[in-house]
C-alpha positions as CSV (number, residue, x, y, z in Angstrom):
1,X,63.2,119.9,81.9
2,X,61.4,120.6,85.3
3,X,59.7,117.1,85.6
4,X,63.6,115.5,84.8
5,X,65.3,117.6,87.4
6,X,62.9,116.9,89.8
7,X,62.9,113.1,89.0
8,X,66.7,112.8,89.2
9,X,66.9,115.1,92.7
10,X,64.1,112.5,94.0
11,X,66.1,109.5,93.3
12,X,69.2,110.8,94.1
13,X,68.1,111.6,97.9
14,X,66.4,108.2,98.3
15,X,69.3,106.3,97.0
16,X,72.1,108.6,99.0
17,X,70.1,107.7,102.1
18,X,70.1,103.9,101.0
19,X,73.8,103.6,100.4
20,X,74.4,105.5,103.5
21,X,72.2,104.0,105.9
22,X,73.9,100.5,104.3
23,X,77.6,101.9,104.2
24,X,78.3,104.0,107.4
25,X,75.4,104.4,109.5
26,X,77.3,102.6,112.3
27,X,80.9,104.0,112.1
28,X,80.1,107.5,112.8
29,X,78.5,109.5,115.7
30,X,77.1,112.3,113.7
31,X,73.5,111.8,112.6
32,X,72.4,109.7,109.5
33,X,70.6,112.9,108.4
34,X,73.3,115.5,108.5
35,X,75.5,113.1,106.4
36,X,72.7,113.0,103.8
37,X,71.6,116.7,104.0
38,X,75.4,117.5,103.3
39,X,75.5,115.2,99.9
40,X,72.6,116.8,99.1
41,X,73.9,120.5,99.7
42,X,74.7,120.5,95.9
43,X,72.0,119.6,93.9
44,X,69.7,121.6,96.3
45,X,71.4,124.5,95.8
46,X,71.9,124.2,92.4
47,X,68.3,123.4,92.0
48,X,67.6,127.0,93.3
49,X,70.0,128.5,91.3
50,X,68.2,127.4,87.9
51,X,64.9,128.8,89.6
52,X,66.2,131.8,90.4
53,X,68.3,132.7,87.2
54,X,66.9,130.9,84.7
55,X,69.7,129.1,83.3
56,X,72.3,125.9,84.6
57,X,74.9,127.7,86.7
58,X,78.7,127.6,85.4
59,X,80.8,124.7,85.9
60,X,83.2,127.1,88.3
61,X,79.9,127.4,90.9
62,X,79.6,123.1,90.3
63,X,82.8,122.7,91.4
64,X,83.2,124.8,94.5
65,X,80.0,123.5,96.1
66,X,80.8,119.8,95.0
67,X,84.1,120.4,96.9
68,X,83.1,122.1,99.7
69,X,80.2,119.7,100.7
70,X,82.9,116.3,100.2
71,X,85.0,118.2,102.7
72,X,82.5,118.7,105.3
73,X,81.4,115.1,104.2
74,X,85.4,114.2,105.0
75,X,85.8,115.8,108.0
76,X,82.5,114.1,109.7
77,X,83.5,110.8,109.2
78,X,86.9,111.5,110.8
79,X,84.1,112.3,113.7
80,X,85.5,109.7,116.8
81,X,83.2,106.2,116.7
82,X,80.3,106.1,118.8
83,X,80.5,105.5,122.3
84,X,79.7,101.8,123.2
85,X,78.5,100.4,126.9
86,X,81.4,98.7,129.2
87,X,82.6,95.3,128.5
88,X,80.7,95.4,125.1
89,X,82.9,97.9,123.3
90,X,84.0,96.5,119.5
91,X,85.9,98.3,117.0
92,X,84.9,97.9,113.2
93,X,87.5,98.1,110.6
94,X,87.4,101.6,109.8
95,X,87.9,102.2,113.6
96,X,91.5,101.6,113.1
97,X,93.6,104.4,114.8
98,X,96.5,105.4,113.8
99,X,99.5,104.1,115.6
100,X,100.6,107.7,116.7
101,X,97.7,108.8,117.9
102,X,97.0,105.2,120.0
103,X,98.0,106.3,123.4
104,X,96.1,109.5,123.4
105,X,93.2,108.2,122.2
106,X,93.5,104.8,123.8
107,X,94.6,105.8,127.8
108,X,96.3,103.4,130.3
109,X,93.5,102.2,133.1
110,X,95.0,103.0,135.8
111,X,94.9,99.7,138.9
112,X,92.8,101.8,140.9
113,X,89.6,101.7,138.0
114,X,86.8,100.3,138.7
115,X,85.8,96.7,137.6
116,X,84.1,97.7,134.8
117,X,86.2,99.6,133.2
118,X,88.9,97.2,133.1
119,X,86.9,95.0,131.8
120,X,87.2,96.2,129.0
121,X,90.6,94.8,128.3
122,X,90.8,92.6,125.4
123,X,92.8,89.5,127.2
124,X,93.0,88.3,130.6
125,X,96.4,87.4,132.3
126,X,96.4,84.0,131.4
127,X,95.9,85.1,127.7
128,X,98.8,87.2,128.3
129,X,100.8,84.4,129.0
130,X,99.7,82.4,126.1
131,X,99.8,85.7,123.6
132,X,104.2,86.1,124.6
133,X,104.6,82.3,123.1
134,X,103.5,84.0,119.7
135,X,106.6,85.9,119.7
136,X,109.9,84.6,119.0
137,X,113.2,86.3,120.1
138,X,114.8,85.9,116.7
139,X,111.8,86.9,114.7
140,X,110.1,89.9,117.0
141,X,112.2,90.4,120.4
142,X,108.8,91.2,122.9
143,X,109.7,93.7,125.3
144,X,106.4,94.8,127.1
145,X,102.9,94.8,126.4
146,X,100.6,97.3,127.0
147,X,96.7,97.7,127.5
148,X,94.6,100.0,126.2
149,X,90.7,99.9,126.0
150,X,89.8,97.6,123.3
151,X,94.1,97.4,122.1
152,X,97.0,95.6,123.0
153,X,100.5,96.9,122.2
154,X,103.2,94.4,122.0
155,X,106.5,96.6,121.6
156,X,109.8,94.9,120.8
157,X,112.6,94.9,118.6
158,X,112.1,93.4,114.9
159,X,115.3,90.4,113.7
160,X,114.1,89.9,111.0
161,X,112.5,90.8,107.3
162,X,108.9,92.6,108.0
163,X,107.1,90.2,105.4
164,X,108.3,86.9,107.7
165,X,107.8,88.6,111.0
166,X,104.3,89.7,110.3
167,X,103.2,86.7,108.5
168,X,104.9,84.5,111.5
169,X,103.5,86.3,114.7
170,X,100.0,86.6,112.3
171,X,99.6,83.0,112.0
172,X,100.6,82.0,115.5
173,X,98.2,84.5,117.1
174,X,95.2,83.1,114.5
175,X,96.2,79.4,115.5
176,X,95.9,80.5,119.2
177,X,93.4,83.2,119.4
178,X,91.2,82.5,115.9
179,X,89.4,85.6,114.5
180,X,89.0,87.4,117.9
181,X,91.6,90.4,116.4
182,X,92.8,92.1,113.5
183,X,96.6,91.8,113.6
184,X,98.3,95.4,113.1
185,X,101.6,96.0,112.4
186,X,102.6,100.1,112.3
187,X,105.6,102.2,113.1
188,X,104.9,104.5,115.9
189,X,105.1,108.4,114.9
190,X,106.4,109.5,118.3
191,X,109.4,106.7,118.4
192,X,109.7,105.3,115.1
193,X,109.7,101.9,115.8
194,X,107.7,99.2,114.6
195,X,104.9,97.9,117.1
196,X,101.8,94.5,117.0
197,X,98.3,95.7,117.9
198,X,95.8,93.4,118.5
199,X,91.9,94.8,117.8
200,X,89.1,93.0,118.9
201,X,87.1,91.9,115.8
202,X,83.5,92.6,115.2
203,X,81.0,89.6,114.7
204,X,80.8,88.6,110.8
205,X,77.9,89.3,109.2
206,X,77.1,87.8,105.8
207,X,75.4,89.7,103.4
208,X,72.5,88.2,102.3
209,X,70.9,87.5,98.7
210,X,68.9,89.9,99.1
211,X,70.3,92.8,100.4
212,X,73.3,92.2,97.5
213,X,70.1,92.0,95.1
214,X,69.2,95.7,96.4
215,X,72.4,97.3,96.4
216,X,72.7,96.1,92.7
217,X,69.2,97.4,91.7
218,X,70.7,100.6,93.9
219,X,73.6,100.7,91.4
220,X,72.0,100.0,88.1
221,X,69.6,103.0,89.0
222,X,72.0,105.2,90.0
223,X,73.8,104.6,86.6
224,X,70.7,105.1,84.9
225,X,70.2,108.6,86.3
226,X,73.7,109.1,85.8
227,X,73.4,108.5,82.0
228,X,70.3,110.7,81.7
229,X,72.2,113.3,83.9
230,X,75.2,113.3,81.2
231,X,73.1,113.3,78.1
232,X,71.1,116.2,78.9
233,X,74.3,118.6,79.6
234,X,75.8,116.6,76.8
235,X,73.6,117.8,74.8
236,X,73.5,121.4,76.4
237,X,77.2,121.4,75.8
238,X,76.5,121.2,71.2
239,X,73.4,123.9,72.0
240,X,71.2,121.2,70.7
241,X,67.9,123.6,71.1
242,X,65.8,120.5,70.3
243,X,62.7,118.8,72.3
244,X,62.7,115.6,70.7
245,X,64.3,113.0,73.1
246,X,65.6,110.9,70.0
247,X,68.0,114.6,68.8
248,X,68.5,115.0,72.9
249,X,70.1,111.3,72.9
250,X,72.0,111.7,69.8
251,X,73.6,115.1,70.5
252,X,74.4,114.2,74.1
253,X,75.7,110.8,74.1
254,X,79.2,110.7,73.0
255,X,79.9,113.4,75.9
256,X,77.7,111.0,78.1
257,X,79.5,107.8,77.1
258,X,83.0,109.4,77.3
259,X,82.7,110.7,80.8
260,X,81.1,108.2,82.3
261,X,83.6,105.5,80.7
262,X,86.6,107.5,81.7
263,X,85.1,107.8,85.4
264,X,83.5,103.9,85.9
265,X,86.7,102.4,84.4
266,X,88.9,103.9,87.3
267,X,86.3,102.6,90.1
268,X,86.1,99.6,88.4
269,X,89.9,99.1,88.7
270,X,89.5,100.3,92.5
271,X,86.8,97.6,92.7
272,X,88.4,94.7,90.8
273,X,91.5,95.3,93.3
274,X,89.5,95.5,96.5
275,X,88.0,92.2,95.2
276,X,91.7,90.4,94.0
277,X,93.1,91.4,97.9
278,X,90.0,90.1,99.6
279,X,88.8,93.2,101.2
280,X,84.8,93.8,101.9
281,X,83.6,96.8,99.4
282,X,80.2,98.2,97.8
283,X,79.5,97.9,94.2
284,X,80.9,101.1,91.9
285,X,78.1,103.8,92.4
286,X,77.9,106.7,90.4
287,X,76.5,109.9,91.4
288,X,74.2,111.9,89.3
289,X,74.3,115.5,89.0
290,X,71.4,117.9,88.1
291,X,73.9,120.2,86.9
292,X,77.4,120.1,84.5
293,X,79.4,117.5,84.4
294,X,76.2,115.5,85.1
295,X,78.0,113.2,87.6
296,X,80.5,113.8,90.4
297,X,82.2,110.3,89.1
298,X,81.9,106.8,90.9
299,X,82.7,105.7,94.0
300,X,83.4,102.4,95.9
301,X,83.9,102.0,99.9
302,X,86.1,99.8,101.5
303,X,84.5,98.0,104.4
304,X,87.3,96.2,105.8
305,X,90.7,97.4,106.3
306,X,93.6,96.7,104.1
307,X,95.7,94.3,104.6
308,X,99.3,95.7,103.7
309,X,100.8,98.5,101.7
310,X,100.9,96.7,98.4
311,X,97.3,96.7,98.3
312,X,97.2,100.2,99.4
313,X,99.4,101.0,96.2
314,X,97.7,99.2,94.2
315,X,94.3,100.5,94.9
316,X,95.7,103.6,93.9
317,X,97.4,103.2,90.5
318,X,95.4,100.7,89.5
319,X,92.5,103.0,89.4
320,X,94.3,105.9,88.0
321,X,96.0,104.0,85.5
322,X,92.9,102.5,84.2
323,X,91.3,106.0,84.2
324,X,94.3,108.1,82.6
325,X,94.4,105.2,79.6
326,X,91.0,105.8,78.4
327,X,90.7,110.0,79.4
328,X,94.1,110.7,77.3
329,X,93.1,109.1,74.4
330,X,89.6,109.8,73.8
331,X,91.2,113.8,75.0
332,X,93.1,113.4,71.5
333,X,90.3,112.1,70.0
334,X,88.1,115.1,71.2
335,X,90.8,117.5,69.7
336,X,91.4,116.4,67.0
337,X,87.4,117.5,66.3
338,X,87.9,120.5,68.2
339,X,88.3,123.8,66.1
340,X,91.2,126.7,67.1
341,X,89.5,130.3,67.6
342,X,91.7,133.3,68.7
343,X,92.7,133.0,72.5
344,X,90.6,135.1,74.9
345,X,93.0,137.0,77.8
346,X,89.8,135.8,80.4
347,X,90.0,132.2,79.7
348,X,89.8,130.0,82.7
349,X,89.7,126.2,83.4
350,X,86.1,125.7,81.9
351,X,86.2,128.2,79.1
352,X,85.4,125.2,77.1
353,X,84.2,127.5,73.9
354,X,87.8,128.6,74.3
355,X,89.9,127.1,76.1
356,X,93.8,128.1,76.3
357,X,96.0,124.8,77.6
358,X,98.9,126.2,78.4
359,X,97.9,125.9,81.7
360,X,99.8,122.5,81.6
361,X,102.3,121.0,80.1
362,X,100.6,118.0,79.3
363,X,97.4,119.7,77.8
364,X,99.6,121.3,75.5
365,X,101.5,118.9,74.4
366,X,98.2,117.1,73.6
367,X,97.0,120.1,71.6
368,X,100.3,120.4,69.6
369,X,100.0,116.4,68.7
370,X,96.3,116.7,67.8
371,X,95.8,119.8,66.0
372,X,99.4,120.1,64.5
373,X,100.2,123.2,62.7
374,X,96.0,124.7,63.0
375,X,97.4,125.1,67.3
376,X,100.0,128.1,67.0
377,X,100.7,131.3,69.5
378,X,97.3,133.2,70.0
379,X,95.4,130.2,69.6
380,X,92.5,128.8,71.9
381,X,90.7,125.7,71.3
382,X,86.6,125.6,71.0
383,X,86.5,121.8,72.5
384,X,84.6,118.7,70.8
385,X,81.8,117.3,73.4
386,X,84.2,114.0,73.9
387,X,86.7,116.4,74.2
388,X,84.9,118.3,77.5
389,X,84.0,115.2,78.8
390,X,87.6,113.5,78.7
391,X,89.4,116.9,80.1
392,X,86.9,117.0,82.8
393,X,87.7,113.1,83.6
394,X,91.8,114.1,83.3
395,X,90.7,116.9,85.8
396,X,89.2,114.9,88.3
397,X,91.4,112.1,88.0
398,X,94.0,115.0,88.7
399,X,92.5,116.2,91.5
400,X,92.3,112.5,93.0
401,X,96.4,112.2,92.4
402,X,97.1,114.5,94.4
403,X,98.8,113.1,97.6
404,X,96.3,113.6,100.2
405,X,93.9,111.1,102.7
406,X,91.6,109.4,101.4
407,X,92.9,110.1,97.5
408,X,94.6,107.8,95.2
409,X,97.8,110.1,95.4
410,X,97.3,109.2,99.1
411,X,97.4,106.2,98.6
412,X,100.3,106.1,96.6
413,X,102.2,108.0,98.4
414,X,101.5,106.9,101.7
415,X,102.8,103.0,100.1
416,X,105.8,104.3,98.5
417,X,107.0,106.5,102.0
418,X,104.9,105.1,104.8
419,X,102.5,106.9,107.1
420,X,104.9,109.8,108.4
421,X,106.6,110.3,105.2
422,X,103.6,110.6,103.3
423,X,102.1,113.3,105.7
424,X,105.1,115.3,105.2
425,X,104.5,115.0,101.3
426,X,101.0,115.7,101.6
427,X,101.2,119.2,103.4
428,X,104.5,120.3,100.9
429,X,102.1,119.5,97.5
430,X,99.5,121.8,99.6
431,X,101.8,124.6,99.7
432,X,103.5,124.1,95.7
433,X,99.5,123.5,94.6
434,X,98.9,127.1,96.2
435,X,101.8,128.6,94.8
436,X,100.5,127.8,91.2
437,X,97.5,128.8,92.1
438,X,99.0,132.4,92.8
439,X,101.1,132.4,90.0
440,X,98.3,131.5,87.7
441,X,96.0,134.3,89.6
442,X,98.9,136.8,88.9
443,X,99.5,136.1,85.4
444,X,96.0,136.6,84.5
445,X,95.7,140.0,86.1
446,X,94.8,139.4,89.3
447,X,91.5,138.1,87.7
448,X,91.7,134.2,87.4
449,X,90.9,132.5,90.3
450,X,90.1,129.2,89.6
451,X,93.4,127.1,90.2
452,X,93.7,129.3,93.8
453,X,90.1,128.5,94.6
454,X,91.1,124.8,94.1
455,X,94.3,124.6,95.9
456,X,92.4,126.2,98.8
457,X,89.8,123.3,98.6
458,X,92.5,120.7,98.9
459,X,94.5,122.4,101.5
460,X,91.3,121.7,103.8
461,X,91.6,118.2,103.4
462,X,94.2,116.2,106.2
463,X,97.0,115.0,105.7
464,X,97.7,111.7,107.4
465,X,96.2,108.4,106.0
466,X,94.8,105.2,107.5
467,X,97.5,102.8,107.7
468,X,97.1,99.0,106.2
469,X,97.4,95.9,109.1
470,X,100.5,95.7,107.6
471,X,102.0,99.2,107.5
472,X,105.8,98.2,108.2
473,X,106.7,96.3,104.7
474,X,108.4,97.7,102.1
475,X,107.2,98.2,98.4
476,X,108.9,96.6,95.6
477,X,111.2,98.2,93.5
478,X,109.0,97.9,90.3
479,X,106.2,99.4,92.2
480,X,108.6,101.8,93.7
481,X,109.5,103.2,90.2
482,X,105.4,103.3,88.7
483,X,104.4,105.3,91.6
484,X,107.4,108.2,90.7
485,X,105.5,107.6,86.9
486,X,102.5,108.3,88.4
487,X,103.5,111.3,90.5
488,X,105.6,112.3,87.2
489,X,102.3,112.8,85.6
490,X,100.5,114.4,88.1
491,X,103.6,117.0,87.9
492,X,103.6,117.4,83.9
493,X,98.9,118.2,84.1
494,X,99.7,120.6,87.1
495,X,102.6,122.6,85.9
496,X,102.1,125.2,83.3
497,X,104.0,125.4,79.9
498,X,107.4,126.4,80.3
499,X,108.4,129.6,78.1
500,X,111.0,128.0,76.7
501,X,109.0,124.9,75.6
502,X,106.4,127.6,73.9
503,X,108.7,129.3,72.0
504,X,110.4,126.2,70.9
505,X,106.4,125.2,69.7
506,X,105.9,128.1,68.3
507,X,102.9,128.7,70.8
């Protein structure tokens, strides 16, 4: 058990420096090292905690330092972009700035600056001259345009449908400026009105055959540590007190195969999107865990910026939808072998030998339709394995619904509303999330504190997400109407089981 830990903490911290050091070594000012030390906070720790108890800590303690070190990991890569020499200033796409926040960040030079610092503008007068042709009166009326270091803001009035004018003033700019900028197209917070921003673009650089070749090899061993990860705790979670590897395998690979399915299928979708809108990403990577669940899930990182607010939408439900198709029916699957016990009063989240779901509507529901008549008042469920490793995917999945930055609920939301909107949204699902979380704590006794202890966690995290180049055009209707689905279903694994709907159950 020691030698397998050990194993998977050593390849874990060589491959999290890899992917970092390849991912965003150069779009952050905080040190490589503190980046790596933080996503290693919780296998460290939890590596002491098995040497000094004896035993894996619960899945409660997992959680809470899992969440805890992504939001310091979060909050550093908001960190501003490193400071570049004079005249040789370039933003990369995740330098994008909000267009609110653009003329604090981004001051006027004032005529009395010195050469240098002016030079720092991205066009010169002439350029000026030749950028207003780009604009035509009855497409984008061009009012002024404005300089900031490394930005220029053309404000006008829009005449016509966002798609055209974007697409119009895009192509004209490319035809007369090539690559040099990334075209943005945001409302401003403080006015409201829509604004052009041209960004200097940074040099291209193709990745090579190799380096794809090593971020491959990166990913195929970080899914085989993953898998080992899974199957041990798998097999941990049936009490399979066994020290053959062949029992080990057998015991722990449906909980391994069903959370890891249920996880890569939603980063896949995330990935397949990225790929269909043409936007520069990393290959899925999954994270092993020396500890329950035996992965933190799968990640992929955008390295370009998104070019309009149906691929941020899509990037959002694609992946969720993908993930809630195969975690809801493998979760009826798992209950259907699950077997009823009498409820225990103390029962939280990941009381998985008995677990009461009438935390959620949806659970329940799910409970009812699998177990029929066995699922009645007073009744808990002792979960199959596939059945643990599907709810934890539902939870996750949950978790990443939920309408905040950098989540697929963000994403969604921030599509359907836009950027202002969405951070509205965002901070009122903060407070009903930490409502529930006291109601839940109350009903218990003052005693369960897990749903609080995660609504705190998500509070943390802000509010306002990076806008798309295009951030002014409008969803569809169609994709208007999925994304209330979506939200729908957040609403129906969050809220608890009415009273009414128990006693019409019979629960």
């Amino acid at each position: 058990m020691w030698l397998s830990l050990l194993f998977i903490l050593i390849l874990s911290g060589i491959s999290t420096y890899i992917i970092l050091r390849q991912t965003v070594s150069q779009l952050v000012t905080v040190p490589l090292w503190l980046l790596w030390s933080v996503l290693m906070t919780p296998p460290f720790l939890t590596g002491v905690a098995i040497a000094w108890s004896q035993q894996i800590p619960s899945l409660f303690f997992t959680i809470a330092i899992c969440s805890i070190s992504w939001l310091v990991y979060w909050r550093l890569l908001d960190a501003p972009a490193r400071l570049r020499q004079p005249g040789k200033e370039q933003l990369t796409p995740n330098d994008v700035i909000p267009s609110g926040n653009l003329a604090e960040i981004l001051p006027i030079p004032e005529p009395e600056q010195s050469e240098s610092t002016s030079s720092v503008q991205p066009i010169d007068r002439e350029e000026e001259a030749t950028l207003r042709t780009c604009f035509a009166w009855n497409i984008f009326f061009l009012e002024k345009i404005e300089y900031r270091p490394q930005a220029v803001l053309c404000r006008g009035k829009l005449r016509t449908d966002s798609d055209i004018a974007y697409t119009t003033i895009k192509q004209n700019i490319e035809r007369l400026f090539g690559d040099r900028f990334f075209i943005l197209f945001q409302y401003s917070l403080s006015t409201g009105k829509p604004f052009f921003a041209l960004v200097p673009s940074p040099p291209v650089q193709k990745t090579g055959v190799a380096q794809r070749w090593l971020s491959l090899t990166i990913g195929l061993g970080l899914f085989c540590l993953t898998l080992m990860s899974t199957i041990y705790f798998g097999a941990a979670l049936v009490r399979a007190h066994t020290r053959e590897i062949k029992e080990v395998i057998e015991a722990g690979l449906p909980y391994a195969l069903a959370i890891i399915v249920s996880l890569g299928i939603r980063d896949l979708g995330r990935y397949l999107v990225a790929r269909f809108y043409q936007i520069d990403r990393t290959f899925p990577y999954f994270i092993p865990l020396p500890f329950l669940p035996g992965t933190y899930g799968c990640f992929v990182q955008l390295q370009s910026p998104i070019p309009n607010r149906k691929a941020v939408f899509d990037l959002g439900f694609v992946s969720s939808c993908l993930g809630l198709t195969v975690a809801v029916p493998l979760l009826i699957w798992g209950l259907t072998q699950s077997q009823p016990v009498a409820i225990d009063p103390k029962s939280t989240l990941f009381s998985f030998q008995a677990i009461d779901p009438r935390f959620s509507i949806l659970f329940t529901l799910l409970s009812k339709l699998a177990l029929g008549s066995k699922f009645g008042s007073e009744i808990a469920i002792n979960l199959h394995s596939v059945a643990i490793a599907a709810y934890l995917s539902l939870l996750i999945i949950t978790i990443n619904l939920m309408p905040l930055r950098r989540l697929d609920g963000g994403h969604i939301v921030h599509a359907m509303f836009g950027q202002k909107p969405s951070a509205i949204v965002s901070q009122l699902s903060k407070v009903v999330l930490l409502i529930l979380g006291f109601i839940r704590f109350k009903a218990s006794g003052f005693g369960n504190t897990d749903l609080l202890f995660l609504a705190i966690a998500i509070s943390l995290i802000p509010a306002i997400d990076e806008p798309a180049l295009n951030d002014v055009s409008e969803l569809d209707n169609w994709r208007d109407a999925l994304g209330i689905v979506m939200l729908a279903i957040v609403i129906l694994i969050l809220m608890p089981m009415p009273t009414i709907l128990l006693q019409l159950l019979n629960l």
